[in-house]
PDB file of N, CA, C and O in Angstrom:
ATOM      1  N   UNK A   1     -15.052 -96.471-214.018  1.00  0.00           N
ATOM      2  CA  UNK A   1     -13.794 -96.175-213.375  1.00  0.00           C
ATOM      3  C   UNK A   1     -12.676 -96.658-214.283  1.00  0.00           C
ATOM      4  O   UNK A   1     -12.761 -97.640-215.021  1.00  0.00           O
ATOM      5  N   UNK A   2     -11.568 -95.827-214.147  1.00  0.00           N
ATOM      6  CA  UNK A   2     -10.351 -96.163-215.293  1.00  0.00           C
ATOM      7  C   UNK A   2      -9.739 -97.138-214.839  1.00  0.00           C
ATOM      8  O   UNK A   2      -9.887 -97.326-213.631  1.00  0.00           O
ATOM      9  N   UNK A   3      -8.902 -98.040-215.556  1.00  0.00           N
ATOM     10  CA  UNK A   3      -7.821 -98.878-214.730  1.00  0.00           C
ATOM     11  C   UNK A   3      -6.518 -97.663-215.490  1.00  0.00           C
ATOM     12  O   UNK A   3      -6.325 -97.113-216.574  1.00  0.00           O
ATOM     13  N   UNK A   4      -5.750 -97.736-213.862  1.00  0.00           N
ATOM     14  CA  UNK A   4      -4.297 -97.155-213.578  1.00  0.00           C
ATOM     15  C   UNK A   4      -2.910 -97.744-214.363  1.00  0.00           C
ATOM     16  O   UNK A   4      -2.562 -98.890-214.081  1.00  0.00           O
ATOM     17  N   UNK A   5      -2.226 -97.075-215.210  1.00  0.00           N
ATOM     18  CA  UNK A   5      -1.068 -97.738-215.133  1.00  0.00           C
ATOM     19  C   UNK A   5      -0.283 -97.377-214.166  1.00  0.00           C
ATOM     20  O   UNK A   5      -0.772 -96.446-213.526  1.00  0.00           O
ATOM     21  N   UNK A   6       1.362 -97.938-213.555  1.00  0.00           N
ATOM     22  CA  UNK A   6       1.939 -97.591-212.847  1.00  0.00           C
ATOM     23  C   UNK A   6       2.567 -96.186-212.694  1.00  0.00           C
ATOM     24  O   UNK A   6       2.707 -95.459-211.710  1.00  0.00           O
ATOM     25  N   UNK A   7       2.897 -96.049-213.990  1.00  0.00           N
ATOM     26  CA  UNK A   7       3.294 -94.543-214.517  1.00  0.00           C
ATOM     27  C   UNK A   7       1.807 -93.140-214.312  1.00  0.00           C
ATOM     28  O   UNK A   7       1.911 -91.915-214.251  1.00  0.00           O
ATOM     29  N   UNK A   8       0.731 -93.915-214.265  1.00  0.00           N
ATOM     30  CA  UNK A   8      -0.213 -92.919-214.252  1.00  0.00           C
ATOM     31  C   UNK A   8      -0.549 -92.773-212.642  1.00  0.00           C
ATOM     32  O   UNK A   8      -1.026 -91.783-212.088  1.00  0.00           O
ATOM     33  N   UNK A   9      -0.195 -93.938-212.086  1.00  0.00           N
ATOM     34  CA  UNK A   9      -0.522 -94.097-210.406  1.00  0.00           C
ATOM     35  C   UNK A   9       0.723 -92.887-209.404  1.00  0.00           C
ATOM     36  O   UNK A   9       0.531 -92.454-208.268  1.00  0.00           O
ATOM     37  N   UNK A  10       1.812 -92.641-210.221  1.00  0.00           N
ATOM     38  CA  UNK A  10       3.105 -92.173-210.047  1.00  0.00           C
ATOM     39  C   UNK A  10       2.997 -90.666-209.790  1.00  0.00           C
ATOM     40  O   UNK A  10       3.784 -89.978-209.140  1.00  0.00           O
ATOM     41  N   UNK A  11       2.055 -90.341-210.320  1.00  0.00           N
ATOM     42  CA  UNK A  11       1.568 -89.149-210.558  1.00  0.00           C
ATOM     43  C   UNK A  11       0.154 -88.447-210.275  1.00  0.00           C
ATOM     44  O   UNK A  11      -0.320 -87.431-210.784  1.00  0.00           O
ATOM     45  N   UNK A  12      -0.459 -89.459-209.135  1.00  0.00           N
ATOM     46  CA  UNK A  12      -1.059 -88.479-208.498  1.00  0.00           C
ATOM     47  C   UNK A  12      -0.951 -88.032-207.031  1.00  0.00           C
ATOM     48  O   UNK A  12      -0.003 -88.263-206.281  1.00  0.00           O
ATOM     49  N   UNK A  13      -1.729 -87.564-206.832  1.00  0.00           N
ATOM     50  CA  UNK A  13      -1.158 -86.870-205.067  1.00  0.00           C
ATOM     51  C   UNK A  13      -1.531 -87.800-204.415  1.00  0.00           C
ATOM     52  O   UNK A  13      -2.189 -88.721-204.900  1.00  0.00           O
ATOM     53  N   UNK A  14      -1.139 -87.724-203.064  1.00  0.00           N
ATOM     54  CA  UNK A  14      -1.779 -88.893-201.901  1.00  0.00           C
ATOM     55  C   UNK A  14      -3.293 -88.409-201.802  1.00  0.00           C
ATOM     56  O   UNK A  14      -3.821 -89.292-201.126  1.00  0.00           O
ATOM     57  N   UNK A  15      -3.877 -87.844-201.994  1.00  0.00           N
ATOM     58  CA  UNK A  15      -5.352 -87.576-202.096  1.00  0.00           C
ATOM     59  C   UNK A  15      -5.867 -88.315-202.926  1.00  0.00           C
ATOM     60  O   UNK A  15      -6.758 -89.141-202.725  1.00  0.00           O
ATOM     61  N   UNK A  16      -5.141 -87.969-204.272  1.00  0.00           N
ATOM     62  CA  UNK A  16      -6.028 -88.403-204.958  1.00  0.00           C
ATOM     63  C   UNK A  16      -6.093 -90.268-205.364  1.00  0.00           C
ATOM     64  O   UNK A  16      -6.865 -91.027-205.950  1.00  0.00           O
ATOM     65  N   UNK A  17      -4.918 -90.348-204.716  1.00  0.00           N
ATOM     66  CA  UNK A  17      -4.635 -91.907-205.043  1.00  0.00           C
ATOM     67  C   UNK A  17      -5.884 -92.525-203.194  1.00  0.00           C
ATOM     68  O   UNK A  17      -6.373 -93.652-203.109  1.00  0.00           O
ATOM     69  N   UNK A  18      -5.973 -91.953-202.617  1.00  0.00           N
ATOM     70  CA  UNK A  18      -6.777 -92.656-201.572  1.00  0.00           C
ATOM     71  C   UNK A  18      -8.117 -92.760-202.054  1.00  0.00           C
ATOM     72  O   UNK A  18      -8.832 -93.732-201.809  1.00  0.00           O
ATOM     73  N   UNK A  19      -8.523 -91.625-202.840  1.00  0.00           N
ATOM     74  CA  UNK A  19     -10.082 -91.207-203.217  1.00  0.00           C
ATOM     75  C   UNK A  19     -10.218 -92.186-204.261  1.00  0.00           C
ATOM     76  O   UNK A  19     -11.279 -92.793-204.118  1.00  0.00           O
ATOM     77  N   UNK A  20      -9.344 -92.697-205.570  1.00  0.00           N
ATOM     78  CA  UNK A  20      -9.476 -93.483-206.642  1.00  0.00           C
ATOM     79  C   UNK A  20      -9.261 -94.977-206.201  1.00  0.00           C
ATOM     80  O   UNK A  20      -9.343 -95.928-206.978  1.00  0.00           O
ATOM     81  N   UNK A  21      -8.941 -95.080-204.693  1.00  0.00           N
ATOM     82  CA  UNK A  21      -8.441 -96.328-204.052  1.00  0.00           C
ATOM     83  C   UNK A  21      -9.947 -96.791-203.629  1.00  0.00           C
ATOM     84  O   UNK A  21     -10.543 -97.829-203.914  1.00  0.00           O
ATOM     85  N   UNK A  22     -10.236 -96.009-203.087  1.00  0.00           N
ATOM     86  CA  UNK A  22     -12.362 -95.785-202.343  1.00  0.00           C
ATOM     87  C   UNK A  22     -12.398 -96.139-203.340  1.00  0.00           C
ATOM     88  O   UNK A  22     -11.952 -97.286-203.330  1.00  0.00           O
ATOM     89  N   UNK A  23     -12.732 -95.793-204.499  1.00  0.00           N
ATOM     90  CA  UNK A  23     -13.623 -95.900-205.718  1.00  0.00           C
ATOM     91  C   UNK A  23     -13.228 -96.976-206.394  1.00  0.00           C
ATOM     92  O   UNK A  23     -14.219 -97.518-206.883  1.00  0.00           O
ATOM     93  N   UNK A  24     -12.263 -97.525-206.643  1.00  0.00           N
ATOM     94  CA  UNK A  24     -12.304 -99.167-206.975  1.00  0.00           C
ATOM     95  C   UNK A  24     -12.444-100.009-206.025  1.00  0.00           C
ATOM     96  O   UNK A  24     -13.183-100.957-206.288  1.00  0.00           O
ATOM     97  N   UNK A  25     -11.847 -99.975-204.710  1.00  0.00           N
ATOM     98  CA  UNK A  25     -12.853-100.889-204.032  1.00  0.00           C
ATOM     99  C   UNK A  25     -14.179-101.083-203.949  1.00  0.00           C
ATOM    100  O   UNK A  25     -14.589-102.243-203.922  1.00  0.00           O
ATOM    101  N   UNK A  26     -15.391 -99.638-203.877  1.00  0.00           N
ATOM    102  CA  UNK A  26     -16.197-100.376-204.159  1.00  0.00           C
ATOM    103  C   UNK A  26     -16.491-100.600-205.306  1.00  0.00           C
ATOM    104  O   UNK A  26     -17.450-101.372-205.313  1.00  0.00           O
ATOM    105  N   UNK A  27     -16.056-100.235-206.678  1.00  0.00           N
ATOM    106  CA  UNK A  27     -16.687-100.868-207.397  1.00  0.00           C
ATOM    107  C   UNK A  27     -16.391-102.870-207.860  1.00  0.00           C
ATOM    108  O   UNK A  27     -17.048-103.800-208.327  1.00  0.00           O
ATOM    109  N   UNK A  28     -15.217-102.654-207.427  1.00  0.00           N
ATOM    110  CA  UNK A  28     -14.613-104.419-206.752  1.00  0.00           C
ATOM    111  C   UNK A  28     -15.669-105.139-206.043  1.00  0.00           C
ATOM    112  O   UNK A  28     -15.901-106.304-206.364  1.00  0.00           O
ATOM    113  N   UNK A  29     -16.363-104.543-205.074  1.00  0.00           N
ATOM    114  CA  UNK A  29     -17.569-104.945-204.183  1.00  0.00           C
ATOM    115  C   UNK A  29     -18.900-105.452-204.743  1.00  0.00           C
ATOM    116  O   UNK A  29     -19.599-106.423-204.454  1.00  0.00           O
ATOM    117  N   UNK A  30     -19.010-104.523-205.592  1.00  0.00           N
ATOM    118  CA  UNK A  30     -20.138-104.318-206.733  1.00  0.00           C
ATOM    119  C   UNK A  30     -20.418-105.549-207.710  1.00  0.00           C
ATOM    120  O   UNK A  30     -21.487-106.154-207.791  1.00  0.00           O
ATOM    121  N   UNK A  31     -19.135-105.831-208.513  1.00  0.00           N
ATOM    122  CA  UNK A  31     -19.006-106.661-209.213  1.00  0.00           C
ATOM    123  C   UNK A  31     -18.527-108.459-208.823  1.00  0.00           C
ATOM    124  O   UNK A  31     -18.735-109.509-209.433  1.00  0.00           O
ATOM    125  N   UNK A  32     -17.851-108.158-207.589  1.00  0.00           N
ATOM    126  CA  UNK A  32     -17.815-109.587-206.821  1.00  0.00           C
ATOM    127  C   UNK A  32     -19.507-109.884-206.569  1.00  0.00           C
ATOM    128  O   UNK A  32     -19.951-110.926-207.052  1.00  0.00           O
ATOM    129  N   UNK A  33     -20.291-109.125-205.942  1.00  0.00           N
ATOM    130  CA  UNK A  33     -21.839-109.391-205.253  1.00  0.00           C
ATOM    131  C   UNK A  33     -22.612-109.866-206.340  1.00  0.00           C
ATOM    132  O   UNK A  33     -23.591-110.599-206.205  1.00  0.00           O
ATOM    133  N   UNK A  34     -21.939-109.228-207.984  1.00  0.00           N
ATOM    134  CA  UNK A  34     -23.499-109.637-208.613  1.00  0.00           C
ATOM    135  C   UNK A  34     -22.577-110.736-209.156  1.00  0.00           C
ATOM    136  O   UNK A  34     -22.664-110.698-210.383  1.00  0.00           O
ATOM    137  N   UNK A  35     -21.704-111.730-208.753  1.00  0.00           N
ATOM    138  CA  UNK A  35     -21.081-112.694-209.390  1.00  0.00           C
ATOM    139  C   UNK A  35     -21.492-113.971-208.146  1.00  0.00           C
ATOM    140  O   UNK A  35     -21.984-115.082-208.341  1.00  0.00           O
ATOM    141  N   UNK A  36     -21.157-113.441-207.098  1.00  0.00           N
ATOM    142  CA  UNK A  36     -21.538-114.449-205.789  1.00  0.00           C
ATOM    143  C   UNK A  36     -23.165-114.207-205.832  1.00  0.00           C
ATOM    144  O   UNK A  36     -23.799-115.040-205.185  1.00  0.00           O
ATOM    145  N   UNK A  37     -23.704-113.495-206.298  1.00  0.00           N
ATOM    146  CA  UNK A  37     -25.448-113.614-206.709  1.00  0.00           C
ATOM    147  C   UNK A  37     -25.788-114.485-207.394  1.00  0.00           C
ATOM    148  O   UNK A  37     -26.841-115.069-207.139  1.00  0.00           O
ATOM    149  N   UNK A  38     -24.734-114.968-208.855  1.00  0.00           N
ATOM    150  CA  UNK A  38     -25.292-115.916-209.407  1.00  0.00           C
ATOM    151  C   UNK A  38     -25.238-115.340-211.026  1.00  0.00           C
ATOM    152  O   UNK A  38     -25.479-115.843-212.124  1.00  0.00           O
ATOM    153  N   UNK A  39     -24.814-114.092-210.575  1.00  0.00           N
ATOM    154  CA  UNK A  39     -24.822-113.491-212.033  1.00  0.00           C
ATOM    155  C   UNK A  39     -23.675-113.752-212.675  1.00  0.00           C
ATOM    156  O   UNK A  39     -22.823-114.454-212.131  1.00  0.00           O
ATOM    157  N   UNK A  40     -23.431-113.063-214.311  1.00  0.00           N
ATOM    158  CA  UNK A  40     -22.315-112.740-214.578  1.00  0.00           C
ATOM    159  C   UNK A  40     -22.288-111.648-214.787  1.00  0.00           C
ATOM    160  O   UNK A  40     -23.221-110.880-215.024  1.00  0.00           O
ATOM    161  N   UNK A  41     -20.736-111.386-214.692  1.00  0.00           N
ATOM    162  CA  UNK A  41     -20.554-109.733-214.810  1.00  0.00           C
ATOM    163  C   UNK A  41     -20.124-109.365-216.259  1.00  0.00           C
ATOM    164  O   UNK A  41     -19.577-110.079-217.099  1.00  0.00           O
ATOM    165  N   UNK A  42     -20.479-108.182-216.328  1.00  0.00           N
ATOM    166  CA  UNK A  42     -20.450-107.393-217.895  1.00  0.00           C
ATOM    167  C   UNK A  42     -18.942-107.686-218.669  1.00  0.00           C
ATOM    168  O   UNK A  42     -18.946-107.817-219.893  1.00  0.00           O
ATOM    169  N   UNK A  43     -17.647-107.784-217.899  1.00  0.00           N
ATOM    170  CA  UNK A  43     -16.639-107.761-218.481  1.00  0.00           C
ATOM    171  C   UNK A  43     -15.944-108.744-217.235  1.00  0.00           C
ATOM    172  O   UNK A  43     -15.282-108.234-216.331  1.00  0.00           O
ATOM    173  N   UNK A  44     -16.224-110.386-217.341  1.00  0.00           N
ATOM    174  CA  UNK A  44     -14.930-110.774-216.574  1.00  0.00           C
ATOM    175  C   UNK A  44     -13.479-109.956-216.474  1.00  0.00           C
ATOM    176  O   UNK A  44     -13.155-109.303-215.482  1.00  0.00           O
ATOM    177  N   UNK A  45     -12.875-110.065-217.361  1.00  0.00           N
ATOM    178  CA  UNK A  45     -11.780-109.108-217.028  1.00  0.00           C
ATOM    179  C   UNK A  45     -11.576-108.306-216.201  1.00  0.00           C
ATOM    180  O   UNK A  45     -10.496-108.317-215.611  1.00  0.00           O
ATOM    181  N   UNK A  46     -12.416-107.498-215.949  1.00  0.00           N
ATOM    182  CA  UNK A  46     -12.482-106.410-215.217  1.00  0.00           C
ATOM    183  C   UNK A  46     -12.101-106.339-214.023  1.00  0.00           C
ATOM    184  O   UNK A  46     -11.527-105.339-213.593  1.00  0.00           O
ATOM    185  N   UNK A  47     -12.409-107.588-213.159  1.00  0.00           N
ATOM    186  CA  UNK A  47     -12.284-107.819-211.778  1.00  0.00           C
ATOM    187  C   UNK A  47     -10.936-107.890-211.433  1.00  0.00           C
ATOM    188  O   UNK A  47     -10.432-107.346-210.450  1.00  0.00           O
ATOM    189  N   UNK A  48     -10.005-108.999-212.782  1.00  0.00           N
ATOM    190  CA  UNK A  48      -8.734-108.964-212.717  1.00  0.00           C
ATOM    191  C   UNK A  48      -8.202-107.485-212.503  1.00  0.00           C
ATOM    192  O   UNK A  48      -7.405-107.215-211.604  1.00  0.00           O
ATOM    193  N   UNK A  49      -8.717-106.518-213.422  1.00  0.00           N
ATOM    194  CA  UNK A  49      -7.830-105.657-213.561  1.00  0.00           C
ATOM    195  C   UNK A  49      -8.170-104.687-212.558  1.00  0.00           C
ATOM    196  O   UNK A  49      -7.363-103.767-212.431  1.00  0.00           O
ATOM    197  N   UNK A  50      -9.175-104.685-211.825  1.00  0.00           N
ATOM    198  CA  UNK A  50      -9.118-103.667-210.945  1.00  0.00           C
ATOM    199  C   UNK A  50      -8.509-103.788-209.329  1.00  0.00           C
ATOM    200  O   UNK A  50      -8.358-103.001-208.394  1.00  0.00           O
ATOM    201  N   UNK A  51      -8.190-105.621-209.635  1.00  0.00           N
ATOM    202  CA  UNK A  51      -7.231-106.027-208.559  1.00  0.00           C
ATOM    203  C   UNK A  51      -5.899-105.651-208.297  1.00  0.00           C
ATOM    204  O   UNK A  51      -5.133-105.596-207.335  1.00  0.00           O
ATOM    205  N   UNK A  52      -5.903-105.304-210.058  1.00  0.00           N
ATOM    206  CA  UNK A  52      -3.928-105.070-210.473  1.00  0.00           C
ATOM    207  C   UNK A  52      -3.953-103.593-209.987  1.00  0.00           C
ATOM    208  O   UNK A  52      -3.222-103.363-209.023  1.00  0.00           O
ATOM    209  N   UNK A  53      -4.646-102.587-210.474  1.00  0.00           N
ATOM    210  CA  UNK A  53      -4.692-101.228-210.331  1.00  0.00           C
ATOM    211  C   UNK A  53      -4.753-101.104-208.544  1.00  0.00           C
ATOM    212  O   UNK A  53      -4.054-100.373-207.842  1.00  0.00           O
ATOM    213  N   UNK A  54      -5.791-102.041-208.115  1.00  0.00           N
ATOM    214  CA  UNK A  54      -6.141-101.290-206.356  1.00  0.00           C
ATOM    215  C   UNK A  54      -4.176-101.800-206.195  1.00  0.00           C
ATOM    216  O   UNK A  54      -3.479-100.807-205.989  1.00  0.00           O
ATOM    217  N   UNK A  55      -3.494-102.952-206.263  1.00  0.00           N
ATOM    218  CA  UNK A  55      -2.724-103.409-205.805  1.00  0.00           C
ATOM    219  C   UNK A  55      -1.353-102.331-206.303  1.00  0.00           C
ATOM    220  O   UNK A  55      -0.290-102.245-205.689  1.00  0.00           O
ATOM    221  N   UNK A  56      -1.738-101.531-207.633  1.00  0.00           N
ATOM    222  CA  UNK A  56      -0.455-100.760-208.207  1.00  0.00           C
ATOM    223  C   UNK A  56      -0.872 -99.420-207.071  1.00  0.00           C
ATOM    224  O   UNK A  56       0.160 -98.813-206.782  1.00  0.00           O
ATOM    225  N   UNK A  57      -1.707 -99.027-206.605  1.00  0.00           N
ATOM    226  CA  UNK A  57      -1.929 -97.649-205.637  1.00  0.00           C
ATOM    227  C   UNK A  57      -1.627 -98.295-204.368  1.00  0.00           C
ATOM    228  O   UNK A  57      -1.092 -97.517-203.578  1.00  0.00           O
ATOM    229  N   UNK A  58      -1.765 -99.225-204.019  1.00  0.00           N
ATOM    230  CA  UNK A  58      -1.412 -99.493-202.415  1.00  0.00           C
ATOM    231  C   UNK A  58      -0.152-100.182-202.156  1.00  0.00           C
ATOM    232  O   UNK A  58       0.125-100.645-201.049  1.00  0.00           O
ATOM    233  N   UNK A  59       0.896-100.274-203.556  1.00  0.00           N
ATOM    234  CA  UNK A  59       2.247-100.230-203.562  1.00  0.00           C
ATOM    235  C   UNK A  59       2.797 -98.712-203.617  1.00  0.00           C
ATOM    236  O   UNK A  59       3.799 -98.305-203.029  1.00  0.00           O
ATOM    237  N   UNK A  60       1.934 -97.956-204.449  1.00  0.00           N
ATOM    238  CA  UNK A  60       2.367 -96.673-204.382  1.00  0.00           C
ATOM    239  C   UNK A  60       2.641 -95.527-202.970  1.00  0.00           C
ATOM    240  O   UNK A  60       3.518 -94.731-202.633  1.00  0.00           O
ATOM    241  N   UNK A  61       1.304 -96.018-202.427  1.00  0.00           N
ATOM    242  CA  UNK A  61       1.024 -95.411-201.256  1.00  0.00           C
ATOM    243  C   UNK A  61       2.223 -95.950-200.082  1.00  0.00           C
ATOM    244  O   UNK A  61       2.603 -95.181-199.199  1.00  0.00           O
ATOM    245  N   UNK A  62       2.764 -97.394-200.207  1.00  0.00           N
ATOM    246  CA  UNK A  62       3.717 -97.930-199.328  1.00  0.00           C
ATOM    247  C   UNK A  62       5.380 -97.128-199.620  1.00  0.00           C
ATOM    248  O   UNK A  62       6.187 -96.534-198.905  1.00  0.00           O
ATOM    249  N   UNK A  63       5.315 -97.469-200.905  1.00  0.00           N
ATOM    250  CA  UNK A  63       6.315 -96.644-200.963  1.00  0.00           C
ATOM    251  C   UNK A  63       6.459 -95.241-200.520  1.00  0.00           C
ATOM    252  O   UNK A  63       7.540 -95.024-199.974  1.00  0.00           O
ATOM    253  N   UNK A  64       5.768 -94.368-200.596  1.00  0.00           N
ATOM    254  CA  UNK A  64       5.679 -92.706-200.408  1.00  0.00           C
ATOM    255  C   UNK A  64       5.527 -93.054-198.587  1.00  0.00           C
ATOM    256  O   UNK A  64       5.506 -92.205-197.696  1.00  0.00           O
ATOM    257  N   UNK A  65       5.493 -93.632-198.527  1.00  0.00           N
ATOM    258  CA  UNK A  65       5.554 -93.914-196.644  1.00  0.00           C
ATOM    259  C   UNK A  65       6.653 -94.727-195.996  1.00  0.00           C
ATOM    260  O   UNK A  65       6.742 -95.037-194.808  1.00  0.00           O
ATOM    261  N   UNK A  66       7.488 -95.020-197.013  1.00  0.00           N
ATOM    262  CA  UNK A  66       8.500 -95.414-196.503  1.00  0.00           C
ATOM    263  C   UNK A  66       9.648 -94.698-196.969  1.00  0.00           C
ATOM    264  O   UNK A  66      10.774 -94.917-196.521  1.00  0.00           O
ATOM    265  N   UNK A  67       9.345 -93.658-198.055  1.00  0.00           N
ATOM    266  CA  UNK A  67      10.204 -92.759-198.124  1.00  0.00           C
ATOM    267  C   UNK A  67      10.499 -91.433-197.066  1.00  0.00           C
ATOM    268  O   UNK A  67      11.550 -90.890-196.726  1.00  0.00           O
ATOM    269  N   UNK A  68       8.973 -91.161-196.689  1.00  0.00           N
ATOM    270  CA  UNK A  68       8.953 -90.170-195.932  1.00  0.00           C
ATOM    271  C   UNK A  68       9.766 -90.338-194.479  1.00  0.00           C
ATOM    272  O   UNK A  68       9.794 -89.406-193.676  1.00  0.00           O
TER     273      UNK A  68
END
């Protein structure tokens, strides 16, 4: 899964920002479980950044709902 910039989050439809919203949460899910397992995960980083991205679409999504 890609990480979003803000400018790239800006520009997709409300579809598609809900469907790419599904899809990093779970993969957020994924990678928290095999860390609270005991594991490590392939790219610490990653977790950061897919916190920043879910958090840049569910500012996006607030805004377009408070415009409407």
């Amino acid at each position: 899964m890609a990480i979003f910039r803000a400018s790239e989050v800006k520009q997709f439809s409300d579809a598609e920002l809900s469907e790419q919203l599904t899809k990093l949460e779970m993969e957020l899910v994924q990678d928290l479980g095999k860390v609270s397992a005991g594991g490590a995960p392939e790219n610490p980083g990653r977790i950061r950044e897919i916190k920043r991205t879910i958090a840049r679409i569910q500012t996006e999504q607030t805004k377009r709902r408070n415009e409407a």
